[in-house]
C-alpha positions as CSV (number, residue, x, y, z in Angstrom):
1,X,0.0,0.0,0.0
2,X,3.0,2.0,0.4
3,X,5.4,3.0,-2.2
4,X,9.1,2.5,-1.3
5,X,9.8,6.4,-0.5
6,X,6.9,8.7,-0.2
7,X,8.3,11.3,1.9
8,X,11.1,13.6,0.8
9,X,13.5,13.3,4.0
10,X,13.3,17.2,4.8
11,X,9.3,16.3,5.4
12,X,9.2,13.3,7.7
13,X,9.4,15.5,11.0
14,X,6.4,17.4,10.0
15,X,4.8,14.2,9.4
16,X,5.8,13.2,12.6
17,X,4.6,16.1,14.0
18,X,1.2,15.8,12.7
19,X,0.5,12.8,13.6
20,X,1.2,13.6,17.3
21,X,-1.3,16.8,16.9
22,X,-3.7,13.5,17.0
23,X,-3.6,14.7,20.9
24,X,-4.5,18.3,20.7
25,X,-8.1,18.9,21.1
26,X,-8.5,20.7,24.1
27,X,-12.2,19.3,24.4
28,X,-11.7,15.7,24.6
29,X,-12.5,14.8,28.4
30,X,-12.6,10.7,28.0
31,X,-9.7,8.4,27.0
32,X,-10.1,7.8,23.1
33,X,-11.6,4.4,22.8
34,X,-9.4,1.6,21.6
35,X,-8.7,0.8,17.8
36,X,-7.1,-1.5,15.8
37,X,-3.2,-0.6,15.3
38,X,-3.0,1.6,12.2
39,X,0.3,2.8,10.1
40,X,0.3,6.1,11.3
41,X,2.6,7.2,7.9
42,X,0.5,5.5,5.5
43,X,-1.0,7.9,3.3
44,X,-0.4,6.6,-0.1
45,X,-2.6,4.3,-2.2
46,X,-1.5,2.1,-4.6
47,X,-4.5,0.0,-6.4
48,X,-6.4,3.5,-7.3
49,X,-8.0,4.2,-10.6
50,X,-5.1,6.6,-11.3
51,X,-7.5,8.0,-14.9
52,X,-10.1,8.8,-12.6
53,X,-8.3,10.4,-9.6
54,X,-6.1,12.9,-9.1
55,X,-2.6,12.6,-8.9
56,X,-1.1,12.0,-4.9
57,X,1.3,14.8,-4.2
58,X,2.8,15.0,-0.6
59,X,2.6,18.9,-0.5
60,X,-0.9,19.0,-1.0
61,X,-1.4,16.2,1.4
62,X,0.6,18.2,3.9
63,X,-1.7,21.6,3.1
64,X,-5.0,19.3,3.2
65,X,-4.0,17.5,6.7
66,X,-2.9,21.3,8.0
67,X,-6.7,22.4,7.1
68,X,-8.1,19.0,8.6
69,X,-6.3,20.2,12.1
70,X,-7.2,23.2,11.7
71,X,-10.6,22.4,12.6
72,X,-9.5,20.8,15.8
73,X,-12.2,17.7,15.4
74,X,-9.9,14.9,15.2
75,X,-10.6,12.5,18.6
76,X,-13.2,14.1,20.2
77,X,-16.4,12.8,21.3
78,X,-19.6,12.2,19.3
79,X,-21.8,14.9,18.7
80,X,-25.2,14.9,18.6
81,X,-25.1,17.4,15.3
82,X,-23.3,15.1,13.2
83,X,-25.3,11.9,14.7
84,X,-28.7,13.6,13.2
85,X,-27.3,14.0,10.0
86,X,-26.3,10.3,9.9
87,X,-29.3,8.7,11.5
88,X,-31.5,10.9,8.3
89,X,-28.8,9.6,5.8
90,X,-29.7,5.7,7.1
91,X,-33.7,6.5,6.8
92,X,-33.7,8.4,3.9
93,X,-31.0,6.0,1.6
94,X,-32.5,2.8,3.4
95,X,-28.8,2.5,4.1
96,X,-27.5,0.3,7.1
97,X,-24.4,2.4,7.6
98,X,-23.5,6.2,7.2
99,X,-20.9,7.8,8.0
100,X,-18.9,11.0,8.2
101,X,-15.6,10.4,7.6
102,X,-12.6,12.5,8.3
103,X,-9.3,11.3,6.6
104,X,-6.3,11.9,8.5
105,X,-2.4,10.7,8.5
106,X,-2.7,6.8,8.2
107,X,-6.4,6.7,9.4
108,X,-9.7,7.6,8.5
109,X,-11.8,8.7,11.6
110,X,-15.3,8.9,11.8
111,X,-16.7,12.0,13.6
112,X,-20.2,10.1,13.2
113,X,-21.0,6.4,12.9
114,X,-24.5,4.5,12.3
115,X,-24.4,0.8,11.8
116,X,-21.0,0.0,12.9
117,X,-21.3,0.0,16.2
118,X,-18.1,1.5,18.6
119,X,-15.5,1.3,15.4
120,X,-14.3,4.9,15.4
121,X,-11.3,4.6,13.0
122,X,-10.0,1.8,10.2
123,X,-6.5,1.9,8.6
124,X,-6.1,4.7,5.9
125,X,-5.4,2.2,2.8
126,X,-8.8,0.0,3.9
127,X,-11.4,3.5,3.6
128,X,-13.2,4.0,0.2
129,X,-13.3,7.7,1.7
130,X,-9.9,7.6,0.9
131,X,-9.9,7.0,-2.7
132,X,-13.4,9.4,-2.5
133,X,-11.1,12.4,-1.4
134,X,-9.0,11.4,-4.9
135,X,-12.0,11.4,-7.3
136,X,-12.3,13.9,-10.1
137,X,-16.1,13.0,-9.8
138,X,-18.0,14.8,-6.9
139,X,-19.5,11.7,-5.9
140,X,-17.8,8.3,-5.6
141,X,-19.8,5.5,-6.1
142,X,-19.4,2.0,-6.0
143,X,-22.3,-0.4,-6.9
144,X,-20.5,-3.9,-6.1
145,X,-17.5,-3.7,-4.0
146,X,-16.8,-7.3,-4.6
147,X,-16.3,-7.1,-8.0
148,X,-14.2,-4.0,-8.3
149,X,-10.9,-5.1,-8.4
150,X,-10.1,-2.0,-5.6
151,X,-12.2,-3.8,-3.2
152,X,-12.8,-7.1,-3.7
153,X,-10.2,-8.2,-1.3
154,X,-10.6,-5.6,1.3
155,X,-10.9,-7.2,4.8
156,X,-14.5,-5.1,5.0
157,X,-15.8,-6.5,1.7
158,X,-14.5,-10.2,1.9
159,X,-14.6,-10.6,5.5
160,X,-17.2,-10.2,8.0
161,X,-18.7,-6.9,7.6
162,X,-20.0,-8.0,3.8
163,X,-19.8,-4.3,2.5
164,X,-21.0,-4.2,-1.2
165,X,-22.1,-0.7,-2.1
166,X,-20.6,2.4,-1.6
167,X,-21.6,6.0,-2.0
168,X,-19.8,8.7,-0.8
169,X,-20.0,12.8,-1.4
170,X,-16.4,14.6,-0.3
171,X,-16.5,17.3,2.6
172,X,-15.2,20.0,0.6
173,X,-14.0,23.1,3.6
174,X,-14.1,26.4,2.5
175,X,-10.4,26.4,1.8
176,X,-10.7,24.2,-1.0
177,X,-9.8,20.7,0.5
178,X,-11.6,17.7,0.7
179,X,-11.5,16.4,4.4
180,X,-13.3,13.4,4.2
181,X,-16.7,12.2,3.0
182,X,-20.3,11.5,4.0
183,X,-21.1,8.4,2.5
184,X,-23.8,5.7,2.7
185,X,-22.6,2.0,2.9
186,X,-25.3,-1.4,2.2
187,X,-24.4,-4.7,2.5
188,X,-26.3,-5.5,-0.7
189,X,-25.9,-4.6,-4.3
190,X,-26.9,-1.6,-5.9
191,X,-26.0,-2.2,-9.2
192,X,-28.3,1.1,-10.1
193,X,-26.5,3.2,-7.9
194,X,-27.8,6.3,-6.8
195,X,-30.9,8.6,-9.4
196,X,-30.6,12.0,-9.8
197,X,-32.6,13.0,-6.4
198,X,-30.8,10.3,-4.2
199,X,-27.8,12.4,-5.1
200,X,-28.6,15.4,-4.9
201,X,-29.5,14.2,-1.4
202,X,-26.2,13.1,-0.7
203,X,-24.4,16.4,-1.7
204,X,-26.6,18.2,0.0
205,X,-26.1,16.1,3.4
206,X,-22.4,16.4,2.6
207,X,-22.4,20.3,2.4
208,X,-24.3,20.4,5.6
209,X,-22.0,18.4,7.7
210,X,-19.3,21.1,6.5
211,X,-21.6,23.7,7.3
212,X,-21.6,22.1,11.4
213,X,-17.8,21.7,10.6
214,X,-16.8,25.3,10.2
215,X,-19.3,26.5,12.5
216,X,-17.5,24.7,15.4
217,X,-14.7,25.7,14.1
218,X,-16.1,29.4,14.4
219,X,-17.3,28.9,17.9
220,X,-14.4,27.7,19.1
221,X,-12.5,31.1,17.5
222,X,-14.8,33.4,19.6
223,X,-14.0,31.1,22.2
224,X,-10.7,31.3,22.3
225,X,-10.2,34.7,21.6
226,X,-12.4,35.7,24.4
227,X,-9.8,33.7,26.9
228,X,-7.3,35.4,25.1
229,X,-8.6,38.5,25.9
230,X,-9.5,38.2,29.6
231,X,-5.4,36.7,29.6
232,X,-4.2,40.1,28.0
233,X,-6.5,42.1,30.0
234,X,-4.9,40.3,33.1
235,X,-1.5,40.9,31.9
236,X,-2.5,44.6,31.4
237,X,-3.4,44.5,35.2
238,X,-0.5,42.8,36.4
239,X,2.2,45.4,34.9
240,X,1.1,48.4,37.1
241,X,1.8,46.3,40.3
242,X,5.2,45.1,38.6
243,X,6.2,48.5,37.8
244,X,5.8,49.4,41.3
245,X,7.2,46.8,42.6
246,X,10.4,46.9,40.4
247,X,10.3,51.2,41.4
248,X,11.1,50.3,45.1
249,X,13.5,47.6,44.3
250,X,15.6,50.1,42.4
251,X,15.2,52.5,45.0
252,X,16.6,50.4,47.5
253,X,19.7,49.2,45.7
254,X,20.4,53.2,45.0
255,X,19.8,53.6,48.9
256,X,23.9,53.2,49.8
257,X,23.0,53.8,53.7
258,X,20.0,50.8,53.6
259,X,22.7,48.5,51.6
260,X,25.5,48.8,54.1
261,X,23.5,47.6,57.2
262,X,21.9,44.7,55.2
263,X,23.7,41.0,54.9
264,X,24.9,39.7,51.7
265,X,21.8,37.4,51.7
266,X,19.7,40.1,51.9
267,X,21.3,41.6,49.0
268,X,21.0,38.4,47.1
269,X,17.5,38.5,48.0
270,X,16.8,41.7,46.3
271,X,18.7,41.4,43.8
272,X,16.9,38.0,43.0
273,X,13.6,39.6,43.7
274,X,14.5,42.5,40.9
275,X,15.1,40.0,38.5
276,X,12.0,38.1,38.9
277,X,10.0,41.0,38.5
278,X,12.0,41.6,35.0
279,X,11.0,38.3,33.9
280,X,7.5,38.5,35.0
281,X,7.0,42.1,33.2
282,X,8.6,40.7,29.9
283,X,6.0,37.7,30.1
284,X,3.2,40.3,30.6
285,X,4.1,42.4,27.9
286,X,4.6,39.6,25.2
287,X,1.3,38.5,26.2
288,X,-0.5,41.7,25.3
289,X,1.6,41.6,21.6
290,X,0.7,38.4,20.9
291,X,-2.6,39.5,21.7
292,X,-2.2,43.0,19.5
293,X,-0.4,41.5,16.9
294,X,-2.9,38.8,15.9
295,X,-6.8,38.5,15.2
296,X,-7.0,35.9,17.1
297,X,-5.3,33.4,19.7
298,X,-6.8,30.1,17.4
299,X,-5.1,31.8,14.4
300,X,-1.8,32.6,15.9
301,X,-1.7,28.6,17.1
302,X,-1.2,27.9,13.8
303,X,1.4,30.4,12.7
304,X,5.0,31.0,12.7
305,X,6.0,33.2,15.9
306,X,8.5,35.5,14.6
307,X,12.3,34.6,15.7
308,X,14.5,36.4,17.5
309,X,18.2,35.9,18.8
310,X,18.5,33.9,22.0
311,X,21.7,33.7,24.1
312,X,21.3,30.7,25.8
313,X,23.8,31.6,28.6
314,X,21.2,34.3,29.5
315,X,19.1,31.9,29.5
316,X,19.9,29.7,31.4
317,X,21.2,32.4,34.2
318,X,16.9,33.6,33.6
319,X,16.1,30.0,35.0
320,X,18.0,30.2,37.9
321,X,16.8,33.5,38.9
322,X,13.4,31.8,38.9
323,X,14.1,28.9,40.4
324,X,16.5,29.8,43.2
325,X,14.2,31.0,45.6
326,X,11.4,28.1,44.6
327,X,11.4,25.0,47.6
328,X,12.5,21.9,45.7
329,X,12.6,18.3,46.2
330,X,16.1,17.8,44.3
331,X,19.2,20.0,43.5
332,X,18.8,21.6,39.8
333,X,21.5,22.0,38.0
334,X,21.7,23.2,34.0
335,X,24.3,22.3,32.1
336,X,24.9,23.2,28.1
337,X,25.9,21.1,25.9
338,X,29.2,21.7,24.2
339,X,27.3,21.3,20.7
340,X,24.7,24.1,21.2
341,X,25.8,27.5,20.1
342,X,26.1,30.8,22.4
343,X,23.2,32.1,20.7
344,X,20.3,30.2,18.4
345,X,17.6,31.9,16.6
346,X,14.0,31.0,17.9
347,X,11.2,32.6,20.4
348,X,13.3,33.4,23.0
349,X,9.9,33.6,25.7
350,X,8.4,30.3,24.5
351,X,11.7,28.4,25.2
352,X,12.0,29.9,28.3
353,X,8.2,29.4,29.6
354,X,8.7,25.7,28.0
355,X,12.3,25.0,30.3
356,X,10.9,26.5,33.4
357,X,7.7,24.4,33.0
358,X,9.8,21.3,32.7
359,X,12.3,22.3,35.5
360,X,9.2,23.6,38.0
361,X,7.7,20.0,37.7
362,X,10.7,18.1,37.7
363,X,11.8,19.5,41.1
């Protein structure tokens, strides 16, 4: 199912990286339920009607799956939306099975399944969704799976589940994309297929379930931004105090007579303090121009932060300004190793709040 080299080697960690996105919806409150082991990099097909499809390209995969997470759908529970749509597609066809299929890195997922019980994902190369997505047709239809040379040896035609016809419309996003299907599945021949009306019906249940797609998607935006908004707002709030606080710091290390009677650990102490309060007012004020700077938190999520020169020895001399004071189970010690350079280019305040997570919870 998988051709000997399908990913250019400069693209494999953004593969990687995709595929453990898989984890990132924010909503999911229950364990995903268990599947069947899947090849998480197998994307390619090989026994497609190449005349009738269009050609696989590994960049436009990459641009579809970025649209698919976009949409932040992928794992989380069933919702009653997408069940309605699917429980009218099995009356209205006289279809045992419908489905709304999302087709993701090595998997297709469905974000709504009637008639086959728990199963919320199959392997990638098994889905006729996924040769759907590749159709120059707008509908994909099979009338007898077990004669199409495709299918006829797929596990869910010659095995248990019988499947025989297929009818699938693609969910076409507003970007362009397809992300999957909503298709109809019988375990009887329909050597017919579908008349005119049927699929009209079918498109038409297709452009709806995109329709509940993007307006989650939507909701989730205002969301979102509204959080991010009460966060810069609090930020806001938090630098008057800061400044304040930093103002009679300074004015006690200018205070020669006060600095004289105290102890060196006293002095330590403020000087520590002074630095935290540095730290904490650059985190503020990077929090109110991401805010500024962007529409929105959910669209800045999925951009590039703008890089900036990081010396990592003042980094590292940052994360023990913070962590000094803090009570920990075990010593911390940072060490650099001889292969990093003085000074890399990234977002400096990302790898910072990233390390001091880590080192916080560590000790």
């Amino acid at each position: 199912w998988l051709s000997p080299s399908p990913y250019p080697t400069k693209l494999v960690p953004l593969l990687l990286a995709m595929e453990a996105s898989n984890e990132m919806d924010v909503n999911q409150e229950t364990e995903p339920e268990a599947a069947e082991p899947i090849d998480s990099m197998d994307w390619m097909l090989t026994n497609y009607d190449a005349a009738a499809s269009k050609p696989q390209s590994l960049e436009e995969e990459l641009a579809r799956l970025q649209i698919l997470r976009s949409y932040l759908i992928l794992d989380s529970e069933r919702e009653f939306p997408f069940e309605r749509l699917t429980a009218l597609a099995s009356r209205t066809f006289e279809a045992p099975i419908a489905l709304v299929s999302l087709i993701d890195l090595g998997r297709q997922w469905f974000m709504s399944n009637r008639g086959l019980g728990d199963l919320r994902q199959t392997a990638r190369n098994l889905g006729f969704c996924t040769h759907a997505i590749l159709s120059k047709n707008d509908l994909f239809i099979i009338p007898d799976a077990s004669v199409d040379p495709r299918f006829k040896d797929n596990p869910f035609v010659a095995g248990e589940a019988n499947i025989r016809f297929y009818a699938g419309a693609p969910l076409i996003a507003p970007e362009g994309y397809k992300l999957g299907t909503f298709c109809i599945i019988d375990t009887k021949t329909r050597p017919e297929g579908l008349d005119f009306e049927s699929k009209q019906n079918l498109r038409e249940l297709s452009a709806m379930a995109v329709d509940i797609l993007v307006a989650r998607r939507k909701k989730r935006e205002r969301e979102t931004e509204k959080n991010s908004q009460l966060i810069a707002c609090t930020a806001h709030d938090l630098l008057t105090p800061l400044s304040g606080i930093e103002l009679s710091l300074s004015l006690m290390k200018d205070d020669e007579a006060l600095m004289e009677k105290l102890s060196q650990e006293h002095k330590n102490g403020i000087l520590q303090a002074s630095k935290c309060s540095d730290i904490l007012q650059q985190i503020c004020r990077n929090v109110q121009t991401t805010f500024t700077e962007t529409k929105s938190a959910f669209e800045s999520a999925f951009s590039m932060s703008m890089p900036e020169v990081v010396n990592i020895d003042d980094l590292v001399q940052k994360l023990y300004s913070i962590l000094e004071p803090i009570p920990k189970k075990v010593p911390v010690e940072i060490s650099v190793d001889s292969d990093v350079p003085k000074e890399i280019l990234s977002d400096g305040s990302q790898i910072f709040r990233c390390a001091l997570h880590y080192l916080v919870v560590a000790c």
